[in-house]
Chimera marker file (.cmm) of the C-alpha trace (Angstrom):
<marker_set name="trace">
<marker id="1" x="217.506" y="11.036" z="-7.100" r="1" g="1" b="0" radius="0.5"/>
<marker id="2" x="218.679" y="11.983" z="-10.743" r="1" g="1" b="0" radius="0.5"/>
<marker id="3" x="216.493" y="15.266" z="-10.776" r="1" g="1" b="0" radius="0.5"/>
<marker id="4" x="218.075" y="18.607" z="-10.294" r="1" g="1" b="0" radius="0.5"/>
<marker id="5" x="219.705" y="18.309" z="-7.064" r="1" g="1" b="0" radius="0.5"/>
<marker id="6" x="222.325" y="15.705" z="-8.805" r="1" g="1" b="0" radius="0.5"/>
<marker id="7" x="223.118" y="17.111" z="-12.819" r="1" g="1" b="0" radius="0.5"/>
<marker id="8" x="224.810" y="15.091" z="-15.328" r="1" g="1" b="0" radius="0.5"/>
<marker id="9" x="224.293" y="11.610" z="-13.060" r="1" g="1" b="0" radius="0.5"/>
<marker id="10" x="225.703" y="9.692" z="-16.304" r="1" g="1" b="0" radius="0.5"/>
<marker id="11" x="228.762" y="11.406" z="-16.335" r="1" g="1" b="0" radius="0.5"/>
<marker id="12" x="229.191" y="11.275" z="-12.412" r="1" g="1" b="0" radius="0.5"/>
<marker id="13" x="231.514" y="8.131" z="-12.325" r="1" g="1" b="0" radius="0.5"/>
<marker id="14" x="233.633" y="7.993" z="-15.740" r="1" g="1" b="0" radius="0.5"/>
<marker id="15" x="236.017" y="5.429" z="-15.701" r="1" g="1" b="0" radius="0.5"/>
<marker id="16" x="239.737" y="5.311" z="-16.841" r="1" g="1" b="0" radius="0.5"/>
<marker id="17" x="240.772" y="3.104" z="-18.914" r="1" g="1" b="0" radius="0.5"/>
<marker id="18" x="243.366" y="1.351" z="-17.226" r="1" g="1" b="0" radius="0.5"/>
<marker id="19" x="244.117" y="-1.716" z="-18.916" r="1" g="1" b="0" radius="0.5"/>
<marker id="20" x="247.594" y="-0.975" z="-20.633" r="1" g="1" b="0" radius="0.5"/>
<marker id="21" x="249.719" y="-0.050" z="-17.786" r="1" g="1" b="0" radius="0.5"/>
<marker id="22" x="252.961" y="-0.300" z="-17.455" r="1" g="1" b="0" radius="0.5"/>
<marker id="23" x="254.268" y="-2.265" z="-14.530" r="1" g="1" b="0" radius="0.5"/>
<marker id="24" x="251.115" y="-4.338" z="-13.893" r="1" g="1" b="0" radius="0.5"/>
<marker id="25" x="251.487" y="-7.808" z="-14.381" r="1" g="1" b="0" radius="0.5"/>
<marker id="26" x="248.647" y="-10.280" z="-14.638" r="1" g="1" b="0" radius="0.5"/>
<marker id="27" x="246.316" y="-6.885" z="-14.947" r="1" g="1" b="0" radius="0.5"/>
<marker id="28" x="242.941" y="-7.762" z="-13.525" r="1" g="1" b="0" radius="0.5"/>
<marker id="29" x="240.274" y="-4.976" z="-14.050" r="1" g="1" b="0" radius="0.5"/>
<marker id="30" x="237.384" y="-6.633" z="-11.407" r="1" g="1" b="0" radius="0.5"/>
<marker id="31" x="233.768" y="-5.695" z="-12.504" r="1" g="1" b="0" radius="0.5"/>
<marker id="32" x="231.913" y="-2.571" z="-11.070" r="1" g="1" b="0" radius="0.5"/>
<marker id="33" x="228.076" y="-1.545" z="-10.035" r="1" g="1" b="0" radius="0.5"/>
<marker id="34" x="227.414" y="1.445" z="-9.426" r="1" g="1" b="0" radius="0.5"/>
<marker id="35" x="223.563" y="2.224" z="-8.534" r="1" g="1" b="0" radius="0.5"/>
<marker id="36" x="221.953" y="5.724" z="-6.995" r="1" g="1" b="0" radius="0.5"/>
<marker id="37" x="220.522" y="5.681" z="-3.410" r="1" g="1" b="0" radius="0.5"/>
<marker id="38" x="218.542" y="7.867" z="-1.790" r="1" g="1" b="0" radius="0.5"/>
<marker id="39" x="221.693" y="9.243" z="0.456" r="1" g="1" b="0" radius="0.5"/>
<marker id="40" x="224.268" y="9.390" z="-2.693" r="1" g="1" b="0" radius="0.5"/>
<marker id="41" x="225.856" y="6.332" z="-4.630" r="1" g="1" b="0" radius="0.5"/>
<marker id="42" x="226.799" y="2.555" z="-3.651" r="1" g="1" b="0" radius="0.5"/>
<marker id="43" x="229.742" y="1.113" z="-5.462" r="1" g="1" b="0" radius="0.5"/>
<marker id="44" x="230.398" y="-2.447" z="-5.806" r="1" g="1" b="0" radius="0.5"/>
<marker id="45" x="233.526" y="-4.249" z="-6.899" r="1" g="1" b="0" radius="0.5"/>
<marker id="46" x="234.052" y="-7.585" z="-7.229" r="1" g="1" b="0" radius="0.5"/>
<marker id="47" x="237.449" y="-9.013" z="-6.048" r="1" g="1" b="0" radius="0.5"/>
<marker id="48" x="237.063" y="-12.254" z="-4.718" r="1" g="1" b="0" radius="0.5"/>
<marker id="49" x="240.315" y="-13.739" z="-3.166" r="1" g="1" b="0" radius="0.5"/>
<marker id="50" x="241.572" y="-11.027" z="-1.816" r="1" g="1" b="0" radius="0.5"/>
<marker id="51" x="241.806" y="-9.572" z="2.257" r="1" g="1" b="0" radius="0.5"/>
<marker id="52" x="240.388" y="-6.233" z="3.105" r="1" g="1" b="0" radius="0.5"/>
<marker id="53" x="244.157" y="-5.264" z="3.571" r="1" g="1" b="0" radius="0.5"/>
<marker id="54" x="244.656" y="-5.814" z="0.378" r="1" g="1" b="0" radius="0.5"/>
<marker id="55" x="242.805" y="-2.740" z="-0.851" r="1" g="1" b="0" radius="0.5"/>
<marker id="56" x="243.900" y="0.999" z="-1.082" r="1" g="1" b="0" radius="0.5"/>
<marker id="57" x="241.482" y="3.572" z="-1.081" r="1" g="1" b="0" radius="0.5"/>
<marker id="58" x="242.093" y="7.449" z="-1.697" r="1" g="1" b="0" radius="0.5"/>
<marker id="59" x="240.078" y="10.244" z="-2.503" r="1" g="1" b="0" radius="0.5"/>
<marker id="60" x="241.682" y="12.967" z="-3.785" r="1" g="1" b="0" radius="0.5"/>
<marker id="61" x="240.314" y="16.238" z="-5.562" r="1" g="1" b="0" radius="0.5"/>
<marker id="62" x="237.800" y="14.715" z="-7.672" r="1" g="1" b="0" radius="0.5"/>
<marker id="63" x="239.330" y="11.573" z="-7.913" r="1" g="1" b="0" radius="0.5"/>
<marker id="64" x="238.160" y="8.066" z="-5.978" r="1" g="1" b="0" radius="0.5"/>
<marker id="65" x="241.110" y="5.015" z="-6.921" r="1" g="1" b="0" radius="0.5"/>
<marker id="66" x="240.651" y="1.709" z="-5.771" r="1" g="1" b="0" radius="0.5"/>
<marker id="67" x="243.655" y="-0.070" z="-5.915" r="1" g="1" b="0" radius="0.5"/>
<marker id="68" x="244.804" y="-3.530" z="-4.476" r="1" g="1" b="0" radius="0.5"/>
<marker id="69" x="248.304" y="-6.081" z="-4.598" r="1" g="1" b="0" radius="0.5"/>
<marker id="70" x="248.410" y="-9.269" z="-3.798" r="1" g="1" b="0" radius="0.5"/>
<marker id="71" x="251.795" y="-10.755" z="-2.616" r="1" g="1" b="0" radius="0.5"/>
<marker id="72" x="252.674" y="-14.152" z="-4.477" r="1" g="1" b="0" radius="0.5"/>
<marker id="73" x="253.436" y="-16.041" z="-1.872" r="1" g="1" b="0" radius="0.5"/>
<marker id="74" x="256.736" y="-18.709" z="-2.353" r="1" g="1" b="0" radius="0.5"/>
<marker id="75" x="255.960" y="-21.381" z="-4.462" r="1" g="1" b="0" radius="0.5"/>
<marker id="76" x="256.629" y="-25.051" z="-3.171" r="1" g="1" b="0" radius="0.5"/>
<marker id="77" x="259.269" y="-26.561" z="-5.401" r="1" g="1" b="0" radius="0.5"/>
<marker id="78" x="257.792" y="-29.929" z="-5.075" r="1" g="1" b="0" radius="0.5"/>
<marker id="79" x="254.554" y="-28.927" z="-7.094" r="1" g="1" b="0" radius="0.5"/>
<marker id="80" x="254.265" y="-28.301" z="-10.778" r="1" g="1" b="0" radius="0.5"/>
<marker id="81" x="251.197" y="-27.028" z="-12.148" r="1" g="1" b="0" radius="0.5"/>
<marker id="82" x="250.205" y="-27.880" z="-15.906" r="1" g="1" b="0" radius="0.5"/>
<marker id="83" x="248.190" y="-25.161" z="-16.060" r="1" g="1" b="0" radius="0.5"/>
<marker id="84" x="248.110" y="-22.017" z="-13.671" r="1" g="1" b="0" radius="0.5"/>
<marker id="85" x="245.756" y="-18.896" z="-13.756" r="1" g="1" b="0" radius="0.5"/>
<marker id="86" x="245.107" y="-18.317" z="-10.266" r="1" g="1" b="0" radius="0.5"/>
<marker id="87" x="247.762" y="-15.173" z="-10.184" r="1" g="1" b="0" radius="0.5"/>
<marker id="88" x="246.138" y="-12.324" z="-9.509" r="1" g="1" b="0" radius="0.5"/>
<marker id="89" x="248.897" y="-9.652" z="-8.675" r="1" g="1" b="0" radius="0.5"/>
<marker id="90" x="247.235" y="-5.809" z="-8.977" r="1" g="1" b="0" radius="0.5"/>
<marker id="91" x="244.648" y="-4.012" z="-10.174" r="1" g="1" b="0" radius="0.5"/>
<marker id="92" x="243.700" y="-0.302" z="-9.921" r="1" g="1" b="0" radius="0.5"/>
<marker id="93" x="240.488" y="1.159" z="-10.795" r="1" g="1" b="0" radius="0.5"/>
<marker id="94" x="240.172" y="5.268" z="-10.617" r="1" g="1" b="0" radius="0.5"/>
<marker id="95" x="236.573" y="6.919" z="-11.172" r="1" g="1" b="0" radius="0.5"/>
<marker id="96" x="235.822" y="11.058" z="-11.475" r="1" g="1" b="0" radius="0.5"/>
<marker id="97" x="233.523" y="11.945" z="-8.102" r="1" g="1" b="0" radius="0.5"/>
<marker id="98" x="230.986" y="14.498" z="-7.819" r="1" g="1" b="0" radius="0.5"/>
<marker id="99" x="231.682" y="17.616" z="-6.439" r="1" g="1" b="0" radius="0.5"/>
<marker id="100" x="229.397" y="17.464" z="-3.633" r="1" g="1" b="0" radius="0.5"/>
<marker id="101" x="230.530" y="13.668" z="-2.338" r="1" g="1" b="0" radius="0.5"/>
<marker id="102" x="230.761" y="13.682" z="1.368" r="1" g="1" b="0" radius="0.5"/>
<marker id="103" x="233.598" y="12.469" z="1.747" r="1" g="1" b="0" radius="0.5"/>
<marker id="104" x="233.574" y="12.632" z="5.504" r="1" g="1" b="0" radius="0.5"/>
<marker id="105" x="230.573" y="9.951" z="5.420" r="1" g="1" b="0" radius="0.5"/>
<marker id="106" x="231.909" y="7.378" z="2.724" r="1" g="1" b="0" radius="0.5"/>
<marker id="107" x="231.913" y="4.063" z="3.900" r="1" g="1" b="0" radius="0.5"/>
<marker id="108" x="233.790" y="0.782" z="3.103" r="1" g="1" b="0" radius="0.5"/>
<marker id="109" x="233.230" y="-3.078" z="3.546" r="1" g="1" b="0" radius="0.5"/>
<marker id="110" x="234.304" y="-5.967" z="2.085" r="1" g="1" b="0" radius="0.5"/>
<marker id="111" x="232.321" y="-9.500" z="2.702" r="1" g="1" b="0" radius="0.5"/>
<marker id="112" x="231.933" y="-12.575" z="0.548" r="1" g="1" b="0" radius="0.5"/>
<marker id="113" x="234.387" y="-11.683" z="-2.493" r="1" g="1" b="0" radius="0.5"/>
<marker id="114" x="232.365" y="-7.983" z="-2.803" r="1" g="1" b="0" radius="0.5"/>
<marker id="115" x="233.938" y="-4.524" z="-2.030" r="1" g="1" b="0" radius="0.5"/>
<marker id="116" x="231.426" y="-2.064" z="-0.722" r="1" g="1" b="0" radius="0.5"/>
<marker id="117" x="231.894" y="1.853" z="-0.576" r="1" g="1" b="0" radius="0.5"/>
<marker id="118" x="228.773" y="3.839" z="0.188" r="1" g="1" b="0" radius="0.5"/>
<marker id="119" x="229.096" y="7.308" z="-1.330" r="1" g="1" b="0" radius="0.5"/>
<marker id="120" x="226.876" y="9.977" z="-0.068" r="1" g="1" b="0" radius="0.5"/>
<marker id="121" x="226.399" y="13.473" z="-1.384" r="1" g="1" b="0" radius="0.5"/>
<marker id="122" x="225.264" y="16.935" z="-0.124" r="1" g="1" b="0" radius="0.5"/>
<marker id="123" x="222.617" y="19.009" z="-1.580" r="1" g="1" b="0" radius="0.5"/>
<marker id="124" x="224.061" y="21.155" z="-4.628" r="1" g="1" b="0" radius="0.5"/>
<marker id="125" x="223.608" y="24.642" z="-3.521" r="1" g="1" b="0" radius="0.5"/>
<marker id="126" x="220.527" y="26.412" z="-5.533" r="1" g="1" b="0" radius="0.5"/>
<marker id="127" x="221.771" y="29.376" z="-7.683" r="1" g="1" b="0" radius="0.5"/>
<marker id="128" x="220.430" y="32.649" z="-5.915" r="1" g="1" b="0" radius="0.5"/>
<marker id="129" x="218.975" y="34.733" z="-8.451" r="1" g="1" b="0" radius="0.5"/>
<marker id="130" x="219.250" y="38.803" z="-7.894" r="1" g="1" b="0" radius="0.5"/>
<marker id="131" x="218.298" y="41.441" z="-10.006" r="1" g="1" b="0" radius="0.5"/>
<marker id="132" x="220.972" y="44.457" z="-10.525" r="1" g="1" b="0" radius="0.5"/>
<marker id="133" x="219.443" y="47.626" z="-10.643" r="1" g="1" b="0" radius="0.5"/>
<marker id="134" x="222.085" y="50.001" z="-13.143" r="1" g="1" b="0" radius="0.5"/>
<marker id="135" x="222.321" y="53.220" z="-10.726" r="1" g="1" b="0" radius="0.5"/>
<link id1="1" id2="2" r="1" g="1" b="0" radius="0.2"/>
<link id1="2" id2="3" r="1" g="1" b="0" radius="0.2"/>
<link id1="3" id2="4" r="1" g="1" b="0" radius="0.2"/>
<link id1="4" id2="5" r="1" g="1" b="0" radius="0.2"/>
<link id1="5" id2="6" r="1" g="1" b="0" radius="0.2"/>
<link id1="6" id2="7" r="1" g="1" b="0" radius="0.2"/>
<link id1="7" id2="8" r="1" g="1" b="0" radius="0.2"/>
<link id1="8" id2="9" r="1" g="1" b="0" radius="0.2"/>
<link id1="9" id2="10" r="1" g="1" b="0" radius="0.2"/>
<link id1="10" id2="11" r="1" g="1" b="0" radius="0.2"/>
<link id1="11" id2="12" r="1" g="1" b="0" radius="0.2"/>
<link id1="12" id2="13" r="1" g="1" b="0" radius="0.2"/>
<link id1="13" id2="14" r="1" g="1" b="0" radius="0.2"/>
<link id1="14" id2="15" r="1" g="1" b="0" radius="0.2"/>
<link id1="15" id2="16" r="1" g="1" b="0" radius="0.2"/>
<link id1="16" id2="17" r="1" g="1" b="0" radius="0.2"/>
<link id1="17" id2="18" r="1" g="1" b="0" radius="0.2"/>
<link id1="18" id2="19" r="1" g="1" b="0" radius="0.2"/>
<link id1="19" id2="20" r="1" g="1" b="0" radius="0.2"/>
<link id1="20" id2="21" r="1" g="1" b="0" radius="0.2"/>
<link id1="21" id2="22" r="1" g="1" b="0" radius="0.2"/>
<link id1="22" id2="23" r="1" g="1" b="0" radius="0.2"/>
<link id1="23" id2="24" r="1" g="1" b="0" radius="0.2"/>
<link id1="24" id2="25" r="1" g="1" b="0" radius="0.2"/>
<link id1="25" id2="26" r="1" g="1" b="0" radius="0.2"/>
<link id1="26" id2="27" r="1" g="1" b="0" radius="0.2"/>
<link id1="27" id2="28" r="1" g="1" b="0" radius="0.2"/>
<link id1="28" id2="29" r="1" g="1" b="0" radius="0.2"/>
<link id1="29" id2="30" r="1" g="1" b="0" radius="0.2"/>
<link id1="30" id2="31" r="1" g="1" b="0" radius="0.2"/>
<link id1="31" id2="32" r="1" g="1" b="0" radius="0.2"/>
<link id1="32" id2="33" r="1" g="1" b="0" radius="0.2"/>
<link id1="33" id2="34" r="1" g="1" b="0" radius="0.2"/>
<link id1="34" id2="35" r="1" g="1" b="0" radius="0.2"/>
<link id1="35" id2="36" r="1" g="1" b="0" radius="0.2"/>
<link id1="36" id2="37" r="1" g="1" b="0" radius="0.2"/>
<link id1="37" id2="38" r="1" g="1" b="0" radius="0.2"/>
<link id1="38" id2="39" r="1" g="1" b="0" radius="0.2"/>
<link id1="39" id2="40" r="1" g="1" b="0" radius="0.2"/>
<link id1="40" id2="41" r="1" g="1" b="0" radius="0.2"/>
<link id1="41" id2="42" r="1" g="1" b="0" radius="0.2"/>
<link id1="42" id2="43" r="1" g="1" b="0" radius="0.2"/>
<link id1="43" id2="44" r="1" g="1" b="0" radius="0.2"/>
<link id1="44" id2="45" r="1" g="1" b="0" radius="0.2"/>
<link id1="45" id2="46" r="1" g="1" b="0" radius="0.2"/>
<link id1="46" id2="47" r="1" g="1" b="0" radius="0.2"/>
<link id1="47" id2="48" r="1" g="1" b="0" radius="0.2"/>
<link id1="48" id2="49" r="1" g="1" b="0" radius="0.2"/>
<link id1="49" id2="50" r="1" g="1" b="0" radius="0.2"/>
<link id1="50" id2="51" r="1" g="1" b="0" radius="0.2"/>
<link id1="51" id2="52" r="1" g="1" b="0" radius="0.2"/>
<link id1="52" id2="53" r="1" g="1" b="0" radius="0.2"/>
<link id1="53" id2="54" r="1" g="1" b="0" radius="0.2"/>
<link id1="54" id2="55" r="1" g="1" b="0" radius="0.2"/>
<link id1="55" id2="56" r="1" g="1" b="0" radius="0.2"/>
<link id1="56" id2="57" r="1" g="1" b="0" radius="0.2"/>
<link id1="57" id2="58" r="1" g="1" b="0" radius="0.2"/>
<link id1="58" id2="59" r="1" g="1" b="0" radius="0.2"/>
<link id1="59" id2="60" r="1" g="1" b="0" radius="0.2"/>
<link id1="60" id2="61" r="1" g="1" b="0" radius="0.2"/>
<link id1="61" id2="62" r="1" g="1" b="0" radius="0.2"/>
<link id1="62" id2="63" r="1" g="1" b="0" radius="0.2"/>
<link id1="63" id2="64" r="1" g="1" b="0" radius="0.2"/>
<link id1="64" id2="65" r="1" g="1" b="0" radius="0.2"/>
<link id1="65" id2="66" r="1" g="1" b="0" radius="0.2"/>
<link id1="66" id2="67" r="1" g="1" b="0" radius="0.2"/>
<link id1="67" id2="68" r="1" g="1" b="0" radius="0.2"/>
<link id1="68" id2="69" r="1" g="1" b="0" radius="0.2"/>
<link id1="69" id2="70" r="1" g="1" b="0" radius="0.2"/>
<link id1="70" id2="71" r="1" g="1" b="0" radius="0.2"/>
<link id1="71" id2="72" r="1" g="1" b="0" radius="0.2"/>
<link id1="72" id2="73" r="1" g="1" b="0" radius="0.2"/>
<link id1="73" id2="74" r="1" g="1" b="0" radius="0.2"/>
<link id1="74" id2="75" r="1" g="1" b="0" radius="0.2"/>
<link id1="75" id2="76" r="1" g="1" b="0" radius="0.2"/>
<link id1="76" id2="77" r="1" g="1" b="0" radius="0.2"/>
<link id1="77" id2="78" r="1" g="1" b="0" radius="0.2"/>
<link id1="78" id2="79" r="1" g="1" b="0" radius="0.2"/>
<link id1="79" id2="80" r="1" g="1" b="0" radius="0.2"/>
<link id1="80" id2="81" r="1" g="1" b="0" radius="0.2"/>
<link id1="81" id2="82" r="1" g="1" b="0" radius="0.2"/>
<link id1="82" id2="83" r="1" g="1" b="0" radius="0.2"/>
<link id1="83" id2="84" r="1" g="1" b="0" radius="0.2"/>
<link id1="84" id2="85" r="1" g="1" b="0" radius="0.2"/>
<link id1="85" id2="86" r="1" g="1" b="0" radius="0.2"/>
<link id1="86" id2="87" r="1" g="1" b="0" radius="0.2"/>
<link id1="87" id2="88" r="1" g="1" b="0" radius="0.2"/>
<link id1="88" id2="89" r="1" g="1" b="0" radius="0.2"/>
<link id1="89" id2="90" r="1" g="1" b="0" radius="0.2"/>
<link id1="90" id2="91" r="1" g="1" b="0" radius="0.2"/>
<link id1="91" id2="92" r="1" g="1" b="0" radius="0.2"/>
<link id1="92" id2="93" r="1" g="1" b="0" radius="0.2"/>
<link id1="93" id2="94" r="1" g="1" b="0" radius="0.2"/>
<link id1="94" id2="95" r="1" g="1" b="0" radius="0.2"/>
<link id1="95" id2="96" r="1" g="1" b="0" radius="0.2"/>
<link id1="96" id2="97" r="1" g="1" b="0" radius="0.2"/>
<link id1="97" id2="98" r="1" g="1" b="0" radius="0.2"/>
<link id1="98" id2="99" r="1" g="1" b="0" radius="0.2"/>
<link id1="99" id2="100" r="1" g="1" b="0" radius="0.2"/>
<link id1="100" id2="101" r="1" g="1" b="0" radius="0.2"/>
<link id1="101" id2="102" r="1" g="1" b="0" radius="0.2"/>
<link id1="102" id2="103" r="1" g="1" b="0" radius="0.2"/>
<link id1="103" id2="104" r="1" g="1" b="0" radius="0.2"/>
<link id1="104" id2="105" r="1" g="1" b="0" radius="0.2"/>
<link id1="105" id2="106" r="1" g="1" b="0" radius="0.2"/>
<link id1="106" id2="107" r="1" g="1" b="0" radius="0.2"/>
<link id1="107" id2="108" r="1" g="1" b="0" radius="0.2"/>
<link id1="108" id2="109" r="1" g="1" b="0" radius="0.2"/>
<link id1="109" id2="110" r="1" g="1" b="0" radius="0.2"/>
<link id1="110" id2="111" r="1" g="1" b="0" radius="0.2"/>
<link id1="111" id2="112" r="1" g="1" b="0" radius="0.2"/>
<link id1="112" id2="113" r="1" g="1" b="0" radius="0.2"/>
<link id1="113" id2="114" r="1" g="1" b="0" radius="0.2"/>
<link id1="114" id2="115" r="1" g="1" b="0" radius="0.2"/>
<link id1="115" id2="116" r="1" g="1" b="0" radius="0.2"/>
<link id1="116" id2="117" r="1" g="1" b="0" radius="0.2"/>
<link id1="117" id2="118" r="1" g="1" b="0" radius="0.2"/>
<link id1="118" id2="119" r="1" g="1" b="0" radius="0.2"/>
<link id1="119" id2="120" r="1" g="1" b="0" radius="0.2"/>
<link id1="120" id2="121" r="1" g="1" b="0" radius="0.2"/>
<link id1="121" id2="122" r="1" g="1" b="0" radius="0.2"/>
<link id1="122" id2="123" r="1" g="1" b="0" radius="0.2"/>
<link id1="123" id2="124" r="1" g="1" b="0" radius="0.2"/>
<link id1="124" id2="125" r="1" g="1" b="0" radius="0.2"/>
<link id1="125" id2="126" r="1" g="1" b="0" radius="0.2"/>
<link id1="126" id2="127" r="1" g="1" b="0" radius="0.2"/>
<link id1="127" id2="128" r="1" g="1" b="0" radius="0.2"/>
<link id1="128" id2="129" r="1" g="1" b="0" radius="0.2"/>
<link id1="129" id2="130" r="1" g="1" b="0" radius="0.2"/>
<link id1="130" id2="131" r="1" g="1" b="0" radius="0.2"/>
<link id1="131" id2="132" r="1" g="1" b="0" radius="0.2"/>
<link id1="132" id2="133" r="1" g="1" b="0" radius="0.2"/>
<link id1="133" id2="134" r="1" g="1" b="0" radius="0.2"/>
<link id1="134" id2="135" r="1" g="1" b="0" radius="0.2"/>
</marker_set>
């Protein structure tokens, strides 16, 4: 991949920047890998801690978020921490698409801490070339 079939592969996935948000508390951006494969793309996001139900996924126009929240649970009143950074509340991640992502065929998984979507592509359609003859 990265020849002509798949243009501008370093501009594929930009990423928002997301940090500043209003109405996210304890913001969290997890790390992301994104590598080529011979079907399309294979995104990795860390987020250990977390259930697979915790995650939202959407596509939508040429848009892929990845969003997740984490319900703090009820604290016991009998402990009291001295130091506490184990709150992890949400975090949202959104990334431009290709045009030609199949988004029929994209898969998700999440084991050992690691979210996986696979993200295949179709073939861009070749130009057709014609000549106009002026009549």
């Amino acid at each position: 991949m990265g020849g002509q079939a798949f243009p501008g592969l370093n501009n594929v996935f930009d990423m928002f920047d997301n940090s500043i948000h209003a109405g996210f508390r304890n913001w969290v951006t997890p790390a992301v890998n994104i590598r080529e494969t011979k079907d399309g793309f294979q995104l990795s996001l860390a987020a250990p801690g977390l259930k697979k139900d915790d995650f939202r996924i959407k596509i939508e126009k040429d848009q892929l978020t990845i969003d997740a929240e984490v319900k703090e649970e009820q604290e016991e009143k009998d402990i009291k921490y001295s130091h506490r950074e184990f709150r992890f509340n949400k975090f949202k991640r959104v990334f431009t698409i290709p045009e030609n992502l199949n988004i029929d065929n994209v898969q998700a998984s999440y084991e050992n801490g690691i979210l996986i979507l696979n993200l295949p592509v179709h073939e861009l359609e070749k130009s057709k070339v014609r000549d106009i003859v002026i009549a």
